[in-house]
C-alpha positions as CSV (number, residue, x, y, z in Angstrom):
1,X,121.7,152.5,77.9
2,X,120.3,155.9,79.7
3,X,120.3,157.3,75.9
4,X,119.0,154.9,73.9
5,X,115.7,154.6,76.1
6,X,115.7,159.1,75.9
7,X,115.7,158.4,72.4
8,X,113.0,156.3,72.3
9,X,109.9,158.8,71.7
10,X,107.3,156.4,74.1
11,X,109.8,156.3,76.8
12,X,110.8,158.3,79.3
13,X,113.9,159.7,80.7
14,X,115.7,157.8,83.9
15,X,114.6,160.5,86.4
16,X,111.2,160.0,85.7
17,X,111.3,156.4,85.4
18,X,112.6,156.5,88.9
19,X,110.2,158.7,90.4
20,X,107.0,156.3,88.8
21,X,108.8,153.4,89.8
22,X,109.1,155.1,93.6
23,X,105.4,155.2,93.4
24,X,104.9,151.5,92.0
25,X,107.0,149.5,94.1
26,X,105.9,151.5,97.2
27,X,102.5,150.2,96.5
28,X,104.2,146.5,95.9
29,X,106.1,146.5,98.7
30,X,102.7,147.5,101.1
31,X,100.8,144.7,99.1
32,X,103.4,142.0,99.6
33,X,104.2,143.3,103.1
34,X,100.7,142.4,104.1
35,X,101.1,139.1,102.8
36,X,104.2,138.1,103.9
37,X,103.6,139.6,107.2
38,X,100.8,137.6,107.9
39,X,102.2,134.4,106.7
40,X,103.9,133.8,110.4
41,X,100.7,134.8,112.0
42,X,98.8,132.5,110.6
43,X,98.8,129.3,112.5
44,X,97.9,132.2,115.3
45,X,94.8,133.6,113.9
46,X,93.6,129.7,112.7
47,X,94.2,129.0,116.5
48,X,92.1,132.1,118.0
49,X,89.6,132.0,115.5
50,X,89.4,128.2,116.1
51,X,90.1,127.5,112.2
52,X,91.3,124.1,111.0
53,X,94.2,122.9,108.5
54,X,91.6,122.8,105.8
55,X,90.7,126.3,107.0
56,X,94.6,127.5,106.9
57,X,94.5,125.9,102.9
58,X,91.3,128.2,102.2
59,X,92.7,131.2,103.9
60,X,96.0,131.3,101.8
61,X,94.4,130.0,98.7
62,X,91.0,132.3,98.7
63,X,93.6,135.3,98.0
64,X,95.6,133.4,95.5
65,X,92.4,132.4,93.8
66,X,91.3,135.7,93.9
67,X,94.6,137.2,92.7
68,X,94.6,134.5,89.8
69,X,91.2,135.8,88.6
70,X,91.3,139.3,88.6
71,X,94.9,139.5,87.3
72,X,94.3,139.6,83.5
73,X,91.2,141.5,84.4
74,X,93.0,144.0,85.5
75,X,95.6,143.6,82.5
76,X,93.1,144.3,80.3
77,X,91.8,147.3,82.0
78,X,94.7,148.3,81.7
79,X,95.2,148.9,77.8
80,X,91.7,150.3,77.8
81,X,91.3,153.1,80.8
82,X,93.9,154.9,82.6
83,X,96.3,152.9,84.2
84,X,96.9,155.8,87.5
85,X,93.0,155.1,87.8
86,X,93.3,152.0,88.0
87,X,96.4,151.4,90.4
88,X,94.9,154.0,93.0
89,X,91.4,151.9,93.0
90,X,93.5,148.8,93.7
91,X,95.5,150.5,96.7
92,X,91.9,151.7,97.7
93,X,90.4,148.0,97.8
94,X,93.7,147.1,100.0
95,X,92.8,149.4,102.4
96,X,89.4,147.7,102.9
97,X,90.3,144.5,103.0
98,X,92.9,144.9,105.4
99,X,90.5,146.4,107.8
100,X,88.2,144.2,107.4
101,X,90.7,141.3,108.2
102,X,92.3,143.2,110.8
103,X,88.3,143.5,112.7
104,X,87.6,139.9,111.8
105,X,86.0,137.5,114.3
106,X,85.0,134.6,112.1
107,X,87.0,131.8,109.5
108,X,84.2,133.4,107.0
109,X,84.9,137.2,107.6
110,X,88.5,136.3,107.5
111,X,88.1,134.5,103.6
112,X,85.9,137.1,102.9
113,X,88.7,139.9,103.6
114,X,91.2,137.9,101.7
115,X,89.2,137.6,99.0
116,X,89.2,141.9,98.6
117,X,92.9,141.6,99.3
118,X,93.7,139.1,96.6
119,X,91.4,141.3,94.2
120,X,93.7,144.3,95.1
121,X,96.5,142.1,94.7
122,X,95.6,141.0,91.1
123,X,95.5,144.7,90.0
124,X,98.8,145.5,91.1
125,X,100.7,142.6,90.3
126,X,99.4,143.2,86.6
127,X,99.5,147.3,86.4
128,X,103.0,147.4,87.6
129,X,103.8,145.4,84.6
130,X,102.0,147.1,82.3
131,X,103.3,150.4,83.5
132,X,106.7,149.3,83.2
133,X,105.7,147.9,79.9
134,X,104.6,151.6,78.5
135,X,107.7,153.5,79.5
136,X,110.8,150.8,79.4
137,X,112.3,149.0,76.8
138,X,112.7,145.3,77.0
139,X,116.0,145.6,77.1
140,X,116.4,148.2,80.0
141,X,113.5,146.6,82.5
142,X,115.6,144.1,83.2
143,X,117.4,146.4,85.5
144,X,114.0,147.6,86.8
145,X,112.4,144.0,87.0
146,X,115.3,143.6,89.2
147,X,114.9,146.5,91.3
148,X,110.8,145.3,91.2
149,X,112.5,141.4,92.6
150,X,114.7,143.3,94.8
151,X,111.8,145.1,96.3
152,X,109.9,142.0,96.7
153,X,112.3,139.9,98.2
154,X,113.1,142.9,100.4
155,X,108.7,142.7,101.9
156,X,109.1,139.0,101.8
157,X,112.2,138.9,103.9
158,X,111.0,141.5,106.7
159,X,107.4,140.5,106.3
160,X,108.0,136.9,108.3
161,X,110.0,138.6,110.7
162,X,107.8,141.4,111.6
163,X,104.9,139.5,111.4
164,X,106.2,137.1,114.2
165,X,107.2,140.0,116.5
166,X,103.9,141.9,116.3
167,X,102.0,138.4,116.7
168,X,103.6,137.6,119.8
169,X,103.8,141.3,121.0
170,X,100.7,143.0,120.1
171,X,98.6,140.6,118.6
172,X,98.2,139.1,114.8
173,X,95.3,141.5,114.6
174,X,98.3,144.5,114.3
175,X,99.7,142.4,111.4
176,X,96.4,144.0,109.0
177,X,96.6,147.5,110.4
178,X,100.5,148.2,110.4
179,X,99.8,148.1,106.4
180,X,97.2,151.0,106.4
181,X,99.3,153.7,106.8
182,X,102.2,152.6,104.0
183,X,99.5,152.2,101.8
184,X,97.8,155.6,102.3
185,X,101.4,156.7,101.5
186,X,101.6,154.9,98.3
187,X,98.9,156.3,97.5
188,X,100.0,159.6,97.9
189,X,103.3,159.2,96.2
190,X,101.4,157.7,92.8
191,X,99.3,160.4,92.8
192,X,102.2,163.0,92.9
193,X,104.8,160.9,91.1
194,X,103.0,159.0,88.6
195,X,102.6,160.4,84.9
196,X,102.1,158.2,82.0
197,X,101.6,158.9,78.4
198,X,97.8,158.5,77.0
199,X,96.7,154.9,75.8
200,X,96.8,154.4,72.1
201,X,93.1,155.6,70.6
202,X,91.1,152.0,70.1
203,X,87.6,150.9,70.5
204,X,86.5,149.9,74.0
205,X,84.7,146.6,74.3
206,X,84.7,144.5,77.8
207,X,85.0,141.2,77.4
208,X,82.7,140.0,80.3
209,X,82.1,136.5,79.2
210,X,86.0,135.9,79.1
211,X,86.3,137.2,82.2
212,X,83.6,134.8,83.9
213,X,85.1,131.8,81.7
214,X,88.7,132.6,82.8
215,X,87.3,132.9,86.5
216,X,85.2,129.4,86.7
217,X,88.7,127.9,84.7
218,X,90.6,129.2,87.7
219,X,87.9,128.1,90.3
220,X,87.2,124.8,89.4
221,X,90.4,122.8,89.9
222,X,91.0,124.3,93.3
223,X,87.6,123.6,94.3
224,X,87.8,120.0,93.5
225,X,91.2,119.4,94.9
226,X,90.3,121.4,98.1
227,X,86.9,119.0,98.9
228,X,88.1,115.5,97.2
229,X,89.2,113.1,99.7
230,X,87.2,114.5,102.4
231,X,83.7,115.6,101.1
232,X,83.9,112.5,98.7
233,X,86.2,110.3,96.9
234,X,89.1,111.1,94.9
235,X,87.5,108.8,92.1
236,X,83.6,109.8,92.4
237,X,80.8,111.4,89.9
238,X,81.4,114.4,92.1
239,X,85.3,114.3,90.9
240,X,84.3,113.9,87.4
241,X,82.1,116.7,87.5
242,X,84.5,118.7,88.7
243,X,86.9,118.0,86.0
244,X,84.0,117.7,83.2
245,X,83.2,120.7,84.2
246,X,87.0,122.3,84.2
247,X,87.2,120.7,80.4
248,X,84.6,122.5,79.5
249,X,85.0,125.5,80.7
250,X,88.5,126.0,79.4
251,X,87.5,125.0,76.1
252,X,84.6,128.0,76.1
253,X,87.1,130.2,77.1
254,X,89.7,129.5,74.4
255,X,86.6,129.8,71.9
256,X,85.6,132.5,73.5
257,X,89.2,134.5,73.9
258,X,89.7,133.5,70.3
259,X,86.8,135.6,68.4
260,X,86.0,138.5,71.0
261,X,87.6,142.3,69.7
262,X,89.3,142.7,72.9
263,X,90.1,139.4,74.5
264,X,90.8,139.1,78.4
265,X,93.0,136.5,77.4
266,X,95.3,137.5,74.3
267,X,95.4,133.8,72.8
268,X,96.3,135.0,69.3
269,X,98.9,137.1,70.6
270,X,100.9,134.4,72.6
271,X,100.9,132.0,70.0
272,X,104.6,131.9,69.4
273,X,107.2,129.7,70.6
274,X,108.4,131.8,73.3
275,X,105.4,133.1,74.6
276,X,103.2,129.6,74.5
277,X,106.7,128.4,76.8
278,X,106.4,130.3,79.6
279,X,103.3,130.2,80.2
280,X,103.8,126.1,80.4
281,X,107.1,127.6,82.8
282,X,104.8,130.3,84.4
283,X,102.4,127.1,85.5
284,X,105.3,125.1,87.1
285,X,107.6,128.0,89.1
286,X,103.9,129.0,90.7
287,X,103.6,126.1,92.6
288,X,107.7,126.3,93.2
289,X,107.3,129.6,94.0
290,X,104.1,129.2,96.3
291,X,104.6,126.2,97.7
292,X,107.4,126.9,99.9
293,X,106.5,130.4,100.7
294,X,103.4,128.9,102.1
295,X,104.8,125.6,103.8
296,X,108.0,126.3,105.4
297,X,106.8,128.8,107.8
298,X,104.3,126.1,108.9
299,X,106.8,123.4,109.1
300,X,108.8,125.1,111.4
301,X,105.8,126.2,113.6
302,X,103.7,123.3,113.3
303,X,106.2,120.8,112.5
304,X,109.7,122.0,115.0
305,X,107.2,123.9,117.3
306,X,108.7,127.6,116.5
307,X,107.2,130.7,118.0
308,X,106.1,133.2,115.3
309,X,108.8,135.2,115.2
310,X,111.4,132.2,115.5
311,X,109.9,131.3,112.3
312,X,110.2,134.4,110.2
313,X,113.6,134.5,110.8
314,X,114.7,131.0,110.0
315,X,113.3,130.9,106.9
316,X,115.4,133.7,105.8
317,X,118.1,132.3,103.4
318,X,115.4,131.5,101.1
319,X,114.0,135.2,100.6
320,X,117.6,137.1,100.9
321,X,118.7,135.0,98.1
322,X,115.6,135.4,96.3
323,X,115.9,138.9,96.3
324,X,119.9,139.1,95.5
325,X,119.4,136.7,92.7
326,X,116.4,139.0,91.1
327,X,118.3,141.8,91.4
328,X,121.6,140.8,90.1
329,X,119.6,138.7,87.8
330,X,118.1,141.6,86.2
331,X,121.4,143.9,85.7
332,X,122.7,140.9,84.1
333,X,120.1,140.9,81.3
334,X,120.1,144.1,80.8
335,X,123.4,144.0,79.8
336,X,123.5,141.1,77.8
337,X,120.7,141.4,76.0
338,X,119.5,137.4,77.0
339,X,117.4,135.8,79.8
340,X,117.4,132.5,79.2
341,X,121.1,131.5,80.0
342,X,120.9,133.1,83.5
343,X,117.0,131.5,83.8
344,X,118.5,128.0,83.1
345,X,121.0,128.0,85.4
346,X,118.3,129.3,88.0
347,X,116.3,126.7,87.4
348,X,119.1,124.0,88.2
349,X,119.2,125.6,91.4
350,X,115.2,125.6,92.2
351,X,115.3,121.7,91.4
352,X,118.1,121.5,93.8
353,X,116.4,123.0,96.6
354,X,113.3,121.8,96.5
355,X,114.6,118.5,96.5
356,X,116.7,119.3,99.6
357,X,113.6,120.2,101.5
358,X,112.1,117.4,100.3
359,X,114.4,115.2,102.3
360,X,113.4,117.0,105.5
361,X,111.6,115.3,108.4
362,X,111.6,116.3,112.5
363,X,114.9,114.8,112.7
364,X,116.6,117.0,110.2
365,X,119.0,119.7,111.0
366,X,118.5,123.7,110.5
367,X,122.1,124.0,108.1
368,X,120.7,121.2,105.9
369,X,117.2,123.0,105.6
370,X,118.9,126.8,105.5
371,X,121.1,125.7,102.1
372,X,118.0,124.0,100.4
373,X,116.0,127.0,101.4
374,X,118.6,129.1,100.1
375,X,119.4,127.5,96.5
376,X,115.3,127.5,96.0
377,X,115.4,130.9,96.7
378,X,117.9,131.7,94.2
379,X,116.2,129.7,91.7
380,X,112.6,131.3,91.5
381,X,114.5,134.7,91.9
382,X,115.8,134.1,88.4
383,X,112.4,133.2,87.2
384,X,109.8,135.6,88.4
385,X,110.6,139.0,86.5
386,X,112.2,137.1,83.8
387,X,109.1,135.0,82.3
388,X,107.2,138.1,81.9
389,X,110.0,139.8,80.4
390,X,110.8,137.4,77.9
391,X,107.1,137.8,76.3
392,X,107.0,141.5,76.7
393,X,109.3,141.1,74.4
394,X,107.4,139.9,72.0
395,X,103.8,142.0,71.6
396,X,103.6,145.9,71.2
397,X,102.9,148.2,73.8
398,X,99.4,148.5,73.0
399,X,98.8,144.8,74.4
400,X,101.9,145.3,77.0
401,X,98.8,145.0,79.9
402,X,97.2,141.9,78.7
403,X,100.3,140.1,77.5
404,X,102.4,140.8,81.0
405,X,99.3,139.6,83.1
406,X,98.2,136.6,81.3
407,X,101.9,135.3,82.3
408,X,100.9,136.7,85.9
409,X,97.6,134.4,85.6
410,X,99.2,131.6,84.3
411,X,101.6,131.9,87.2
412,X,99.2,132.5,90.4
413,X,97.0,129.9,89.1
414,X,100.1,127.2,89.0
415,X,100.8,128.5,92.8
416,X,96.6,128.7,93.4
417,X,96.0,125.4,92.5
418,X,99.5,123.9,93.4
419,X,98.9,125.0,97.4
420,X,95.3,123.4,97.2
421,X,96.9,120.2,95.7
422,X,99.6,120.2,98.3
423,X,97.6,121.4,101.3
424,X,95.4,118.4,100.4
425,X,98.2,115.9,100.1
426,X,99.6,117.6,103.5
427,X,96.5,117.0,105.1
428,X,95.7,113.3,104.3
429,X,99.3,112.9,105.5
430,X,99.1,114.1,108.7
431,X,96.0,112.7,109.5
432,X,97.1,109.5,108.9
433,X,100.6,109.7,110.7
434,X,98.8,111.2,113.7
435,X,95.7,108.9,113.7
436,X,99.0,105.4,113.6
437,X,101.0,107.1,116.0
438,X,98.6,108.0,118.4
439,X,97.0,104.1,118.3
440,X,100.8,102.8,118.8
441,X,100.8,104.9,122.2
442,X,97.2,103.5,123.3
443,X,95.8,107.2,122.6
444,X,92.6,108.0,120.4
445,X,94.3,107.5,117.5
446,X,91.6,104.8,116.1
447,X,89.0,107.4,116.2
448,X,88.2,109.3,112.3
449,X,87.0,112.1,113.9
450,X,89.6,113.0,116.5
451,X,92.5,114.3,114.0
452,X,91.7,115.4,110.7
453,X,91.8,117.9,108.2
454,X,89.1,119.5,110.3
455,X,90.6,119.5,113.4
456,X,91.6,122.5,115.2
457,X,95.5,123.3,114.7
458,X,95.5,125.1,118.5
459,X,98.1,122.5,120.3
460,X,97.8,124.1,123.3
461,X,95.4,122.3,125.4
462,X,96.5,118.9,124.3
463,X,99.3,116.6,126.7
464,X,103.1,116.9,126.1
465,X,103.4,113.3,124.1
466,X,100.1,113.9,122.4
467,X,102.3,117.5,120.8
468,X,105.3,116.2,120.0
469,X,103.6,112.7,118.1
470,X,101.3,115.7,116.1
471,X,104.8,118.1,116.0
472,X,106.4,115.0,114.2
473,X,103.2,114.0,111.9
474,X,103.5,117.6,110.5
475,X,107.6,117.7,110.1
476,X,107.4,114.2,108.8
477,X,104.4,115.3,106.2
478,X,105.5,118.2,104.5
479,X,108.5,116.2,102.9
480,X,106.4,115.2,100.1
481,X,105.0,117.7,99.1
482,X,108.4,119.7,98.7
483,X,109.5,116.8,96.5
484,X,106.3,117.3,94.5
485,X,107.2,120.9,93.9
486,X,110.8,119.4,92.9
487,X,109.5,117.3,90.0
488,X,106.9,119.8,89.1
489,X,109.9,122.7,89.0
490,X,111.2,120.2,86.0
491,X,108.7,121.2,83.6
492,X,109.7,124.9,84.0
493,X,113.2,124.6,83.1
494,X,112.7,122.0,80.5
495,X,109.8,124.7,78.6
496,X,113.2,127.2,78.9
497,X,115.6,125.0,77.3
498,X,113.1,125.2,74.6
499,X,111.7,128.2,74.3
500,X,113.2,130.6,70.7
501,X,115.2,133.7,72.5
502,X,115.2,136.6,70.6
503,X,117.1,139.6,71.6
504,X,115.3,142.4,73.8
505,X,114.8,145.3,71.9
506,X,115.9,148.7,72.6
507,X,112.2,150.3,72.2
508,X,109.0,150.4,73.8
509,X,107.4,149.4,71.0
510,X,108.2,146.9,68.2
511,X,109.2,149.0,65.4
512,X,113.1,149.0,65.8
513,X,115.2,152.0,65.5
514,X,117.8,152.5,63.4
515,X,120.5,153.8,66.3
516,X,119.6,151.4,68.0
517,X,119.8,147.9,66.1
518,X,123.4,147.2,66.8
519,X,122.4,147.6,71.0
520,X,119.5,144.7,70.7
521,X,122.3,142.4,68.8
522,X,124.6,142.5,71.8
């Protein structure tokens, strides 16, 4: 393999793969750190900065909405300027946000700080992509979209942990600024490490009224699923508007995309089989991806009553197999050739977890929990690197950017939306559980007010009994909403069973190689 990619012209030899790919998933790894780190700490900053359940949804969401938006953005910069450029000015924007959250005294300055780190995290999922895009063949980034999973599940697996120590030893507030410094280091390593061939010579036009199309198509759904059912009814003119609105909007942007030179959005490219099926799988393993990454921590803090760093470590079975089944995942198809045998049999095992957590209530045993967490990890491991692969596959290098994030969009705005819809299923639940089982022990159960999506998700000050009914309303809710991302997790694995595979090729770019034809027929 190591001499059919030196071969290959466009890309480069293994050394220097390795050293830009050093660079790259340094930068990853600090990105996802600060995510993961702060998941734990969470119900700790909502607590301090007096935030409510609503407020948790907004906090997680306002990054993943964020992330959604800019990600084919950034794709698209990405063909058209230089991609170094770019990847430093995202590191940069990190840098900001996390101080800004790390300073925070306020639910607003806190959104507002995700927001920048969300932005930042757009342009990197999508430039790491599209770097690896421009220098690896198909059929060798398998083995480096593994390493890439493996580095991920690696920052998702210590970031829970660490996060829950440095909460409850120096404070969530240390969960921002321990980030700084690894990313002032990425940045240095990119600067020394990473050197990429020119983009190909083409006319630069921005596409800014895809990108606000694509943004308000993103937006609106999560809008309306964050305020219906509280702000007003789930069947209202305000709900209708809301998903008028969405109709439209999408339907703009598909004009739009369609006829612009240099489309945010490469419809006309992803017209094929494979490519129009993963995006339908992209939209179904985000919620299966985000959903649990977003829930279980809370589950076990807010539903079992876990300290911070109790929680970071008991979730992880799910993120040690995620990362041992995107690595070995990603040797696999490299040497095969294929990536949809190992992504259906991945996808078994992601519908078998998630409908093992959705069997979990506060009576429900760690070991039972553990193995569901565990199989759902080893499913989405099989699916993250491999969707995007799969359609790298088929659009030249010169569209690598916009190709790779569009799958990325499509993938964040599944989990975007998907943690919205669930937070506000999650939400009504609890409410209701707490509001019966308070009114059964003669407390203030009857009142609307008292416990709500609104109400403050510090526990502290309340009685014993009064915790442990609310500790049961939460372990009791989040069932559902794990089942939801069961039956959801369906579609993905159905759109691979149908999606055309075509063997990866052996060169950056689509014009096959003589030496190498026999390779991409293995």
């Amino acid at each position: 393999m190591t001499d059919t990619i030196t071969k290959d012209p466009q890309a480069l030899p293994r050394k220097e793969v390795m050293q830009v790919m050093t660079g790259l998933l340094v930068a990853l790894f600090t990105a996802l750190l600060s995510t993961t780190i702060v998941s734990t700490a969470l119900p700790t900053i909502m607590a301090d900065l007096d935030g409510s359940q609503r407020a948790y949804t907004w906090v997680i969401t306002a990054s993943l909405l964020m992330m959604t938006v800019s990600t084919p953005i950034w794709g698209k910069l990405s063909d058209l300027f230089d991609k170094k450029l770019m990847v430093q000015l995202t590191i940069v924007l990190f840098i900001i946000g996390s101080l800004i959250a790390g300073f925070t005294n306020s639910i607003p300055m806190m959104l507002g700080a995700r927001v920048i780190q969300g932005i930042s995290m757009g342009g990197l999922m999508a430039l790491v992509q599209s770097i690896m895009g421009t220098i690896i063949s198909p059929r060798e980034r398998g083995r480096y979209a593994g390493y890439m999973g493996g580095v991920m599940g690696i920052a998702t697996v210590s970031g829970p942990l660490l996060g829950g120590v440095i909460t409850d030893t120096l404070g969530w507030r240390w969960t921002y600024f321990i980030c700084i410094p690894l990313a002032l280091v990425a940045l240095v390593v990119i600067q020394l490490k990473l050197r990429l061939p020119a983009n190909p010579p083409r006319k630069i036009s921005i596409d800014y009224v895809g990108a606000v199309l694509i943004a308000l198509t993103a937006a609106l759904p999560m809008l309306w699923l964050t305020f219906a059912g509280d702000m007003y009814d789930w069947v209202s003119w305000e709900s209708a508007a809301f998903v008028g609105g969405f109709i439209v909007v999408a339907a703009l942007a598909v004009f739009v995309e369609l006829r612009v030179p240099e489309p945010i959005v490469p419809i006309r490219l992803l017209r094929n089989n494979t490519a129009a099926l993963m995006i339908v799988a992209s939209l179904a393993v985000g919620v299966a991806m985000f959903g649990p990454a977003v829930f279980l921590t809370q589950y076990f803090q807010l539903g079992k009553g876990f300290s911070a760093t109790d929680a970071g470590l008991v979730i992880l079975p799910m993120v040690i197999f995620q990362t041992l089944s995107s690595t070995v995942g990603g040797i696999i198809v490299t040497r095969t050739g294929r990536w949809k045998p190992i992504m259906i049999v991945g996808g078994i095992l992601m519908i078998a977890g998630l409908a093992g957590l959705g069997m979990v209530d506060h009576s429900t045993g760690y070991v039972w929990v553990a193995v569901s967490m565990a199989l759902t990890g080893a499913g989405v491991g099989t699916f993250i690197q491999n969707i995007v692969l799969a359609v790298q596959n088929t659009v030249d290098v010169a569209d690598i950017g916009s190709a790779s994030a569009t799958i990325a969009f499509f993938r964040s705005l599944g989990g975007a939306v998907g943690v919205a819809a669930l937070g506000a299923i999650l939400t009504s639940q609890v409410a209701t559980e707490i509001k019966e089982r308070l009114a059964k022990l003669g407390g203030p159960g009857g009142s609307s007010a008292e416990f709500d999506g609104g109400s403050s998700l510090d526990l502290s000050a309340l009685p014993t009994p009064i915790q442990e009914v609310i500790h049961n309303a939460y372990a009791d809710g989040f069932g559902i909403i794990f089942l939801i991302s069961a039956v959801v997790s369906v579609i993905a694995v159905v759109a691979v069973l149908f999606a055309r595979e075509t063997a990866l090729r052996t060169t950056v770019s689509m014009q096959p190689q003589p030496a190498t034809d026999s390779a991409a027929k293995d």
